[in-house]
Each structure stands twice: as C-alpha cells, then as structure tokens.
N, CA, C and O atoms as a Maestro MAE file, in Angstrom:
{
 s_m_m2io_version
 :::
 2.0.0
}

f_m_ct {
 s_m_title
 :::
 protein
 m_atom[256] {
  # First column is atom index #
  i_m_mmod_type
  r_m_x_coord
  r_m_y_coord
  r_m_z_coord
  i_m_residue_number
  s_m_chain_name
  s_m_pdb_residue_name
  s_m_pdb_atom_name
  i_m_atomic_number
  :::
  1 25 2.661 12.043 -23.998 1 A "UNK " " N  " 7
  2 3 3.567 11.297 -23.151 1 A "UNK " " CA " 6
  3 2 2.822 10.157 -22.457 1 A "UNK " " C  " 6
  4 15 1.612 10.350 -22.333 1 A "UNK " " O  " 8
  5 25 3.269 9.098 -22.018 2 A "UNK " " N  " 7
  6 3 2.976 7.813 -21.897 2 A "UNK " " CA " 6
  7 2 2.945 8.265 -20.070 2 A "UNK " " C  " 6
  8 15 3.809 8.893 -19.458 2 A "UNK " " O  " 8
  9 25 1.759 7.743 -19.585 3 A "UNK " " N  " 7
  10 3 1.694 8.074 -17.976 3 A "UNK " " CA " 6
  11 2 1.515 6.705 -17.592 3 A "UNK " " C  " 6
  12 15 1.606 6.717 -16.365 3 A "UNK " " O  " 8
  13 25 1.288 5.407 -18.019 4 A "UNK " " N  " 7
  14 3 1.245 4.470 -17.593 4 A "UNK " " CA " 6
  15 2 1.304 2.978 -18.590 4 A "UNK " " C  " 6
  16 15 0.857 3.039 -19.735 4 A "UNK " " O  " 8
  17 25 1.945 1.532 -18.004 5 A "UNK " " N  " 7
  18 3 2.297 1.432 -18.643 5 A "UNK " " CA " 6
  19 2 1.802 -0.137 -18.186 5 A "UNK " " C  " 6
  20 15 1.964 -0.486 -17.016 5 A "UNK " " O  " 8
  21 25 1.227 -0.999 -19.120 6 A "UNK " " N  " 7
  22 3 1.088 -2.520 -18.218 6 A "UNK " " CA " 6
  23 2 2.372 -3.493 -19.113 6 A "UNK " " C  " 6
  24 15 2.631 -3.442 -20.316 6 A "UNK " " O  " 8
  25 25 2.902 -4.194 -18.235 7 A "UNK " " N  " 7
  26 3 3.876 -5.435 -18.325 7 A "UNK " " CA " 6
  27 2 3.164 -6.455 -17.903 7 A "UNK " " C  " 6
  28 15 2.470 -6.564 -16.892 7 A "UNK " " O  " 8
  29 25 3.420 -7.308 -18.887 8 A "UNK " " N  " 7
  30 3 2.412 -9.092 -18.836 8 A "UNK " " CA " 6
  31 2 3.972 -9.251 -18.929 8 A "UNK " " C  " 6
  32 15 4.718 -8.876 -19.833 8 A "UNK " " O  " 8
  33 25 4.350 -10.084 -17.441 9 A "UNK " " N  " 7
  34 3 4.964 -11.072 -17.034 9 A "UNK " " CA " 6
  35 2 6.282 -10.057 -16.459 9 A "UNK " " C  " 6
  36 15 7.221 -9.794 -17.209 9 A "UNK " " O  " 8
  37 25 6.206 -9.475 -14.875 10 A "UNK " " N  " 7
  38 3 7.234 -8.974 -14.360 10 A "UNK " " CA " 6
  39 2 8.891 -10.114 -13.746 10 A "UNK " " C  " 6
  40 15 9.936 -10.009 -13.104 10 A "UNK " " O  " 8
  41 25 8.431 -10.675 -14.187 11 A "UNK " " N  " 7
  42 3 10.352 -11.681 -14.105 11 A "UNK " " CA " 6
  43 2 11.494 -10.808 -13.862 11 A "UNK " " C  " 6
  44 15 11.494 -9.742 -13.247 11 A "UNK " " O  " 8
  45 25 12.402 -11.367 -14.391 12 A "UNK " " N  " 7
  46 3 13.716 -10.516 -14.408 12 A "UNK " " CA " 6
  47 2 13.355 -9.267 -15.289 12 A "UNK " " C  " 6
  48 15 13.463 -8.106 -14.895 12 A "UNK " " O  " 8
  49 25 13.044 -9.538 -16.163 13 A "UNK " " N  " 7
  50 3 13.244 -8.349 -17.332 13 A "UNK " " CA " 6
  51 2 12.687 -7.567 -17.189 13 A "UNK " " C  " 6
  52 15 13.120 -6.421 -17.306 13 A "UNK " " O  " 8
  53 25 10.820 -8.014 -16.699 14 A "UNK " " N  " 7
  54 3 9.749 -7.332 -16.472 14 A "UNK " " CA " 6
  55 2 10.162 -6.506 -15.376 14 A "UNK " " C  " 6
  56 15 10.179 -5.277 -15.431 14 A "UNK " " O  " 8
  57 25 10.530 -7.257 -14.278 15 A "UNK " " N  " 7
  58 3 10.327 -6.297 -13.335 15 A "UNK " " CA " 6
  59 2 11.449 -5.067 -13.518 15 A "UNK " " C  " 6
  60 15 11.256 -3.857 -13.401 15 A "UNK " " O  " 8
  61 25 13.205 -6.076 -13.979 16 A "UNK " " N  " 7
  62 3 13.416 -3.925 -14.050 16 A "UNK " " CA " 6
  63 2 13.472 -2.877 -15.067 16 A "UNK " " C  " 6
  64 15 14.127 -1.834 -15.065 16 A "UNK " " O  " 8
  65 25 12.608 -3.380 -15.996 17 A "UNK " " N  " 7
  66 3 11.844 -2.240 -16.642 17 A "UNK " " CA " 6
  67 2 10.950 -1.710 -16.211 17 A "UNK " " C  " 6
  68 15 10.589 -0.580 -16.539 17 A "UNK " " O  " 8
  69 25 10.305 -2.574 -15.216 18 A "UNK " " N  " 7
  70 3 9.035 -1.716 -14.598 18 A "UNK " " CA " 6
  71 2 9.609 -0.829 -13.657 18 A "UNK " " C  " 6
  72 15 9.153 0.313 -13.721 18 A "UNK " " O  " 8
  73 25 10.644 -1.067 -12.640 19 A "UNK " " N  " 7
  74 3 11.483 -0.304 -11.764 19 A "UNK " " CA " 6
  75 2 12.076 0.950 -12.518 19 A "UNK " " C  " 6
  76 15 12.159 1.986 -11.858 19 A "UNK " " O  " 8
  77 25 12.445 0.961 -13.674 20 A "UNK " " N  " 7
  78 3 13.413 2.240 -14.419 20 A "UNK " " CA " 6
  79 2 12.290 2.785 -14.682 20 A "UNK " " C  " 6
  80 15 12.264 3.855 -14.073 20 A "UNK " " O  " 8
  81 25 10.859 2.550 -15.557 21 A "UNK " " N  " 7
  82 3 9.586 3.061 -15.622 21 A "UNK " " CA " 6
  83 2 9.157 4.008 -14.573 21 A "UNK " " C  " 6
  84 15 8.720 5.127 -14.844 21 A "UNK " " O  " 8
  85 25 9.357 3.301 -12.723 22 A "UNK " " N  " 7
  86 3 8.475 4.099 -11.821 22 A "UNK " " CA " 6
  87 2 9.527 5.302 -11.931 22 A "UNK " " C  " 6
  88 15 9.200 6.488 -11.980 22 A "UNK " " O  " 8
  89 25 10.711 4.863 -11.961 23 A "UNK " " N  " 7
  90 3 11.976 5.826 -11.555 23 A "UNK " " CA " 6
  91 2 11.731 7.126 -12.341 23 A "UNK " " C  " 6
  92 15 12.074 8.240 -11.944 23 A "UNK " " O  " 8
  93 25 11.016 6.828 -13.656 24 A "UNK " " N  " 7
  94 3 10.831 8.175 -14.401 24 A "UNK " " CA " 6
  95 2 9.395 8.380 -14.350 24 A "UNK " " C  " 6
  96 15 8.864 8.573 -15.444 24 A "UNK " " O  " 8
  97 25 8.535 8.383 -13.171 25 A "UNK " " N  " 7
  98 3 7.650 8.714 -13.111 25 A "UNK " " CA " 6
  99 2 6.480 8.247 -13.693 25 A "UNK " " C  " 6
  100 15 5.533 9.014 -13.863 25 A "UNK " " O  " 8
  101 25 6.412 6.556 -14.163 26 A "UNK " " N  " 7
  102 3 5.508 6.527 -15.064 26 A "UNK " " CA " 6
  103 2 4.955 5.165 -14.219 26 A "UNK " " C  " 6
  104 15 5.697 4.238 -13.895 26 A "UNK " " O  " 8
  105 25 3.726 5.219 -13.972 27 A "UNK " " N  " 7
  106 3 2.684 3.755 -13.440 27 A "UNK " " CA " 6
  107 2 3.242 3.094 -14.054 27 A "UNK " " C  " 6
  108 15 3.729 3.276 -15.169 27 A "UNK " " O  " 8
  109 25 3.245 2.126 -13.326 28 A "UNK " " N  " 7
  110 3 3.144 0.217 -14.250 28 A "UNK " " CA " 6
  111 2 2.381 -0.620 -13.415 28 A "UNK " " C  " 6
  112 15 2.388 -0.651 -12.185 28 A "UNK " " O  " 8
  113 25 1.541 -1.482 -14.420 29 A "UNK " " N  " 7
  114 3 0.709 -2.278 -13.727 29 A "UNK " " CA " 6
  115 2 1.495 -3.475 -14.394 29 A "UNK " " C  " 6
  116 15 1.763 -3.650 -15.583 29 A "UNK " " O  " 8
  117 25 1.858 -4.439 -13.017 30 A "UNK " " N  " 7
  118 3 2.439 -5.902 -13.759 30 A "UNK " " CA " 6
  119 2 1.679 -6.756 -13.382 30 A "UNK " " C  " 6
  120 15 0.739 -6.489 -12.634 30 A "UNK " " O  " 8
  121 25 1.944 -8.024 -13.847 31 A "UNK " " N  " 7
  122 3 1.512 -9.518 -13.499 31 A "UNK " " CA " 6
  123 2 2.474 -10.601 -13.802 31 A "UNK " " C  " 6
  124 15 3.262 -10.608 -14.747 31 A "UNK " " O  " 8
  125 25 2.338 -11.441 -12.972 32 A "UNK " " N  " 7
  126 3 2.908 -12.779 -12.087 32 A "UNK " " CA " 6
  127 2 1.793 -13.705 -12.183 32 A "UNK " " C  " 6
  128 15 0.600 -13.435 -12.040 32 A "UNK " " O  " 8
  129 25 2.324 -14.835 -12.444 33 A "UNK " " N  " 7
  130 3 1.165 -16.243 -12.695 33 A "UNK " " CA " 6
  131 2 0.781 -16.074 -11.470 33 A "UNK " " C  " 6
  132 15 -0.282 -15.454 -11.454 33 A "UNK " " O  " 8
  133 25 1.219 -16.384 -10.270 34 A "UNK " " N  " 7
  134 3 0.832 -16.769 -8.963 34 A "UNK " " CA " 6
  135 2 0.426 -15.745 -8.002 34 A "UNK " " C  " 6
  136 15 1.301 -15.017 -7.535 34 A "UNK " " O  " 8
  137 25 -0.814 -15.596 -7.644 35 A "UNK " " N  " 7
  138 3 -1.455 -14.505 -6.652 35 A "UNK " " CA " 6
  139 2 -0.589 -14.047 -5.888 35 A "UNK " " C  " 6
  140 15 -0.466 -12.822 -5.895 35 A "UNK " " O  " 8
  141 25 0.183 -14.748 -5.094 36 A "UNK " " N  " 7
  142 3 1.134 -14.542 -4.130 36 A "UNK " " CA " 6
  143 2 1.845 -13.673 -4.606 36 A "UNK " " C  " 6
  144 15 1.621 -12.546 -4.163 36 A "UNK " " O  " 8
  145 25 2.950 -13.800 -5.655 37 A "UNK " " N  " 7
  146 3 3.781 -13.643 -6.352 37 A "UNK " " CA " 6
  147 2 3.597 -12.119 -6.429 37 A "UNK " " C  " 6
  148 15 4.056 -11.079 -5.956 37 A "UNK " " O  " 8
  149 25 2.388 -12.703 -7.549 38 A "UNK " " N  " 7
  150 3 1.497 -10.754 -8.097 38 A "UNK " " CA " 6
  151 2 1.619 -9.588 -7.311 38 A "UNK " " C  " 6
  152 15 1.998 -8.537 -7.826 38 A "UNK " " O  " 8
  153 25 1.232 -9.702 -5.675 39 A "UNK " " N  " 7
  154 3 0.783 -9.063 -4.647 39 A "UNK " " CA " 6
  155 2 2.335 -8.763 -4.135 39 A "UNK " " C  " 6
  156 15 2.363 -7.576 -3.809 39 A "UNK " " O  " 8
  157 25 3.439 -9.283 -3.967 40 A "UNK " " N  " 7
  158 3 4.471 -8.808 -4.517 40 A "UNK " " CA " 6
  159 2 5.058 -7.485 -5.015 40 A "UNK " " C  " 6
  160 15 5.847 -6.651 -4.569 40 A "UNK " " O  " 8
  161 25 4.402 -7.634 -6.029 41 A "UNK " " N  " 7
  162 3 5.191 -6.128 -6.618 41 A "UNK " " CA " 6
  163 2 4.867 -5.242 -6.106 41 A "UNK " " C  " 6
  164 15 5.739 -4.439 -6.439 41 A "UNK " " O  " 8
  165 25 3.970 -4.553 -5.266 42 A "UNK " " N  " 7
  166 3 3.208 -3.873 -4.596 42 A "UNK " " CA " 6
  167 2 4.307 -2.923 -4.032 42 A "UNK " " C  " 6
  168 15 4.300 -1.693 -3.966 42 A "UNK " " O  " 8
  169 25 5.610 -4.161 -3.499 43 A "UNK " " N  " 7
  170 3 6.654 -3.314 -2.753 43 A "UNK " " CA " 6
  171 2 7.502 -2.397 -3.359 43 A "UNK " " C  " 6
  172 15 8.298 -1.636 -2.809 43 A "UNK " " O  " 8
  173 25 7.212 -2.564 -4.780 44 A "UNK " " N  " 7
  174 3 7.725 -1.818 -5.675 44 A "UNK " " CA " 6
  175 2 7.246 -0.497 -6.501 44 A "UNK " " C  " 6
  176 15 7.859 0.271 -7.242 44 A "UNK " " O  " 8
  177 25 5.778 -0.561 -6.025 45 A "UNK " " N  " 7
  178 3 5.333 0.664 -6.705 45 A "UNK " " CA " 6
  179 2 4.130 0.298 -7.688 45 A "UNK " " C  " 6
  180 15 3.175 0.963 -8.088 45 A "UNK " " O  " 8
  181 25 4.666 -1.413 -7.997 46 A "UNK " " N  " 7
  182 3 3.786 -1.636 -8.910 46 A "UNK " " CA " 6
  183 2 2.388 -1.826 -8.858 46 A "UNK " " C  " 6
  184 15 2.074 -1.995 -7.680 46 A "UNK " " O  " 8
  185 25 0.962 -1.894 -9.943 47 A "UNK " " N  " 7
  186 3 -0.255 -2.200 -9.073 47 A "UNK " " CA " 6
  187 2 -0.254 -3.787 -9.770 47 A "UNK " " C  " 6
  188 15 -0.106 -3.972 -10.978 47 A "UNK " " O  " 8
  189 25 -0.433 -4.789 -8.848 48 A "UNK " " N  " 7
  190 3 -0.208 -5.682 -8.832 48 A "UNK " " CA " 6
  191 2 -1.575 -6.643 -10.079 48 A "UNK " " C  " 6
  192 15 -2.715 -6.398 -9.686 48 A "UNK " " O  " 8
  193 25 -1.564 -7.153 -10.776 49 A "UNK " " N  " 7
  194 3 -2.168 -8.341 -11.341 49 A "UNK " " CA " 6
  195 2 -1.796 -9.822 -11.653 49 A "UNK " " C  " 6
  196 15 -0.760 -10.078 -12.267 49 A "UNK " " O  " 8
  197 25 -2.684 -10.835 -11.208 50 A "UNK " " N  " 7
  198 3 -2.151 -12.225 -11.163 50 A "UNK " " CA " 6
  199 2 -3.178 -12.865 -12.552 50 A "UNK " " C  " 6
  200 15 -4.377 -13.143 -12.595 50 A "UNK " " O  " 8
  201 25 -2.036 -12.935 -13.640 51 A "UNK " " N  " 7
  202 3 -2.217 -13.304 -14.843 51 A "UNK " " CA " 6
  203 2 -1.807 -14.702 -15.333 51 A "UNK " " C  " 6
  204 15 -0.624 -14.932 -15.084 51 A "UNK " " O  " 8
  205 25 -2.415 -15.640 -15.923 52 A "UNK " " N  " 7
  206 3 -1.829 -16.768 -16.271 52 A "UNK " " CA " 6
  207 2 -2.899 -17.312 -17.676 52 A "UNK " " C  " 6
  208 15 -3.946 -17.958 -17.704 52 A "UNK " " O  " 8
  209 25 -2.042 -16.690 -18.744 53 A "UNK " " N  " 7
  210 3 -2.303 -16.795 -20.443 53 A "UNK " " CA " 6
  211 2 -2.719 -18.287 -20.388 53 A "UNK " " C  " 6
  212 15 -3.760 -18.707 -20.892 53 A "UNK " " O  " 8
  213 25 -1.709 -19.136 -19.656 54 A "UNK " " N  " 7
  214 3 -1.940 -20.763 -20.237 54 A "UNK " " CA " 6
  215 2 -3.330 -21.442 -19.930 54 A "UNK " " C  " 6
  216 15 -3.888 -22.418 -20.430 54 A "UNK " " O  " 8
  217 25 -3.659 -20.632 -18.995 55 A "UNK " " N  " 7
  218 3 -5.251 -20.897 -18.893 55 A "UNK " " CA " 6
  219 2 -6.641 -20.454 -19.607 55 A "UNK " " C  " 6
  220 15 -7.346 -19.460 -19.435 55 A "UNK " " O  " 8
  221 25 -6.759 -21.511 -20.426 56 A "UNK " " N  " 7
  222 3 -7.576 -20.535 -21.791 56 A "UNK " " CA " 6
  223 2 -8.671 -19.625 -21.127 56 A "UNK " " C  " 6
  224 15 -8.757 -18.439 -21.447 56 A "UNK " " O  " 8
  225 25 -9.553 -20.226 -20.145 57 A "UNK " " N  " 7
  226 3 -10.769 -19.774 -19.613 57 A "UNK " " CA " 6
  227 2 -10.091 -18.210 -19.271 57 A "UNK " " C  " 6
  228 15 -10.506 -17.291 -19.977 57 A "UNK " " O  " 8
  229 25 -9.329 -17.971 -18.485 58 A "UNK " " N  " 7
  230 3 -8.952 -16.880 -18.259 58 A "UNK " " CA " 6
  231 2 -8.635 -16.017 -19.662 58 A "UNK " " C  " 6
  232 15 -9.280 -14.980 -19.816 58 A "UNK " " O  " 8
  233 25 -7.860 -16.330 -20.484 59 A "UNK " " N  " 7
  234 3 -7.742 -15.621 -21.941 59 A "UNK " " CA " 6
  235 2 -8.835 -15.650 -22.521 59 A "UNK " " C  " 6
  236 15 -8.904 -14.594 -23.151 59 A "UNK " " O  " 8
  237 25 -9.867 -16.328 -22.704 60 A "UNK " " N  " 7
  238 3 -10.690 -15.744 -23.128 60 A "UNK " " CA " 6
  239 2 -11.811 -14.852 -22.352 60 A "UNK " " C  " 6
  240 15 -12.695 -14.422 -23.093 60 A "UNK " " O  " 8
  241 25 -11.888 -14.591 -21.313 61 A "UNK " " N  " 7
  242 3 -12.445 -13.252 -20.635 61 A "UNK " " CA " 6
  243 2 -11.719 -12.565 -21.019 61 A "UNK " " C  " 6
  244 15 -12.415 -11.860 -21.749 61 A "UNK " " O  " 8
  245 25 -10.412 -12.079 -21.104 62 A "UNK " " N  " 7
  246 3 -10.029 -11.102 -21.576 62 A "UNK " " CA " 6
  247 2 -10.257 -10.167 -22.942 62 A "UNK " " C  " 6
  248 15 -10.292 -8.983 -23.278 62 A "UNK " " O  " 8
  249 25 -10.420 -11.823 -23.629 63 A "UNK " " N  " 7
  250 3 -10.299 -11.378 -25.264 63 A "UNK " " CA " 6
  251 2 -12.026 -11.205 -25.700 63 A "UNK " " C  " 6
  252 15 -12.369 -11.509 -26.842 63 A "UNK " " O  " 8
  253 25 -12.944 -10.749 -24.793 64 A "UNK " " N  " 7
  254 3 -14.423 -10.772 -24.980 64 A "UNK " " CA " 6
  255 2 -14.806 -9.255 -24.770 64 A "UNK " " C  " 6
  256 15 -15.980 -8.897 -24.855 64 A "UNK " " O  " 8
  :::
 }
 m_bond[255] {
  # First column is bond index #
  i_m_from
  i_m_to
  i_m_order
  :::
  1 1 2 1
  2 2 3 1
  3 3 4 2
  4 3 5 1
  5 5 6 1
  6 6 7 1
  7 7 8 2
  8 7 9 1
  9 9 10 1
  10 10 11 1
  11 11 12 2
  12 11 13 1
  13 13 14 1
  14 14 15 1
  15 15 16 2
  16 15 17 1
  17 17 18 1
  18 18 19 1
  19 19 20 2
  20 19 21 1
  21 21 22 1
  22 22 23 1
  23 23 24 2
  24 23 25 1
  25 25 26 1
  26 26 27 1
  27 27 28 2
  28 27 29 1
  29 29 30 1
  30 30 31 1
  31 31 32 2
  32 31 33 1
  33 33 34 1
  34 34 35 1
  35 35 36 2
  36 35 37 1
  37 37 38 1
  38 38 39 1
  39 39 40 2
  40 39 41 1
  41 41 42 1
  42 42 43 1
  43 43 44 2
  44 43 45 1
  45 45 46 1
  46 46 47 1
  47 47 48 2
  48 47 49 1
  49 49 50 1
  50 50 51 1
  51 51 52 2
  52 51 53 1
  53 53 54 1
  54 54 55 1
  55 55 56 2
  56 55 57 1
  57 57 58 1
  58 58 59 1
  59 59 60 2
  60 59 61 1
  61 61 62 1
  62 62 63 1
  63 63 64 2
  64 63 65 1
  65 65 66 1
  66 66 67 1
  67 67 68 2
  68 67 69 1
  69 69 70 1
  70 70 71 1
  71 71 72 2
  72 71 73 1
  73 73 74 1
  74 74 75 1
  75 75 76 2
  76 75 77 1
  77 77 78 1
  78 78 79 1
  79 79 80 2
  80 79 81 1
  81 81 82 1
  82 82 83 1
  83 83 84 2
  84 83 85 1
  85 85 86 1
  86 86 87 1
  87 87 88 2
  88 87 89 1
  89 89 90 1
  90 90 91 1
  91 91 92 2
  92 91 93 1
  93 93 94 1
  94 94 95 1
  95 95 96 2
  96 95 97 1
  97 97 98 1
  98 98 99 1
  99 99 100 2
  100 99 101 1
  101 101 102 1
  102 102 103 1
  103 103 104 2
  104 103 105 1
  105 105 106 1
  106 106 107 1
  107 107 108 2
  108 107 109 1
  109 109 110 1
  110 110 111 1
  111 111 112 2
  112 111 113 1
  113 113 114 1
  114 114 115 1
  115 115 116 2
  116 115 117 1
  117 117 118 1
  118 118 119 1
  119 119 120 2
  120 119 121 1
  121 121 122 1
  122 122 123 1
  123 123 124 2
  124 123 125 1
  125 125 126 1
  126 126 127 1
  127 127 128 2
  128 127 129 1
  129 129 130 1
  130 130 131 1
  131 131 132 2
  132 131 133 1
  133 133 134 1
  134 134 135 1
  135 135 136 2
  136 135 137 1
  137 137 138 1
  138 138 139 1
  139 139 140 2
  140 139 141 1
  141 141 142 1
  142 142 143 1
  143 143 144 2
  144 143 145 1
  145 145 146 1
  146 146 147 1
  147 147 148 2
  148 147 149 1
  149 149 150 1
  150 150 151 1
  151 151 152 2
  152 151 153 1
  153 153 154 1
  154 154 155 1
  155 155 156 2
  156 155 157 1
  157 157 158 1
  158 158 159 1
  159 159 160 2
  160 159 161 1
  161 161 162 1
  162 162 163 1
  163 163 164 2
  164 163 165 1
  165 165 166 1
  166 166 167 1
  167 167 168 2
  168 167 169 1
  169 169 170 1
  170 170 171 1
  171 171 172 2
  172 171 173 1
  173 173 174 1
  174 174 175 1
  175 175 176 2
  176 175 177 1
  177 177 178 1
  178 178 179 1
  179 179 180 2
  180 179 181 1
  181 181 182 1
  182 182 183 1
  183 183 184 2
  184 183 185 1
  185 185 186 1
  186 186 187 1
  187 187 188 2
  188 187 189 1
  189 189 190 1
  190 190 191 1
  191 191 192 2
  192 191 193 1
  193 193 194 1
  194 194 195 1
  195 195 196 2
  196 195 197 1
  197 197 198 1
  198 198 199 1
  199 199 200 2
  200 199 201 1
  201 201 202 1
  202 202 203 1
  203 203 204 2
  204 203 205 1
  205 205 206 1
  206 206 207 1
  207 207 208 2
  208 207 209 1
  209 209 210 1
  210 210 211 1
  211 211 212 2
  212 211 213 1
  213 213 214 1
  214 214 215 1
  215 215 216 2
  216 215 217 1
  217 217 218 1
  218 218 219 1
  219 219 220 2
  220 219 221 1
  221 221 222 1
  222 222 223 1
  223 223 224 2
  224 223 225 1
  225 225 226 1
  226 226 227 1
  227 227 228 2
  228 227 229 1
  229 229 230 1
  230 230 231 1
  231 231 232 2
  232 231 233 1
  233 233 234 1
  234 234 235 1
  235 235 236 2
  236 235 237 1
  237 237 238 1
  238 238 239 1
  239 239 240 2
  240 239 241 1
  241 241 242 1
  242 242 243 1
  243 243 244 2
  244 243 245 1
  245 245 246 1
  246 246 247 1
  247 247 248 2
  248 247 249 1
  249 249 250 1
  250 250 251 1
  251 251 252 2
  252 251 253 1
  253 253 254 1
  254 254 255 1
  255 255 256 2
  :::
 }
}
C-alpha cells in the first residue's frame, strides 16, 4: 500500500487530489513555483516544496 505520495504542481487539480489523498490517510508532499505559495500548503497537511522545472539549473540538480 502506497503511504505517501509527491505531486509536482499542487493547483487546482493538484491540490484536491492531494486533499482526498490526506483524507485517506496517505502523506503528500506538493510543490508550487513560488516559496510563498509552497509554504502554503502546510495548512493543509501537505509537506510543502517550492519547485520550478522552467529553471534548468534547478532541474538539473535534481536529475544528478
């Protein structure tokens, strides 16, 4: 069974899948381009990450 779950890009969609997710008991870690934003979801349960793909430097730390 799946105990946790990350969403790249909590928006509309993201976020209420991530909401029906906590509802059944399962972590989600999301992200939001904007720090602000990110820190956000927090009120929701979520653990917050501030992600932004369009910035290569950042995608490629990831992809290393």
């Amino acid at each position: 069974m799946v105990n946790k779950v990350a969403i790249v890009g909590c928006g509309w969609f993201g976020l209420a899948l991530a909401k029906s997710l906590i509802a059944d008991n399962i972590a989600v870690c999301g992200s939001k381009r904007e720090k602000v934003t990110a820190q956000q979801l927090a009120q929701y349960g979520i653990e917050p990450v501030q992600l932004d793909l369009d910035q290569a430097y950042r995608l490629q730390q990831f992809l290393k």
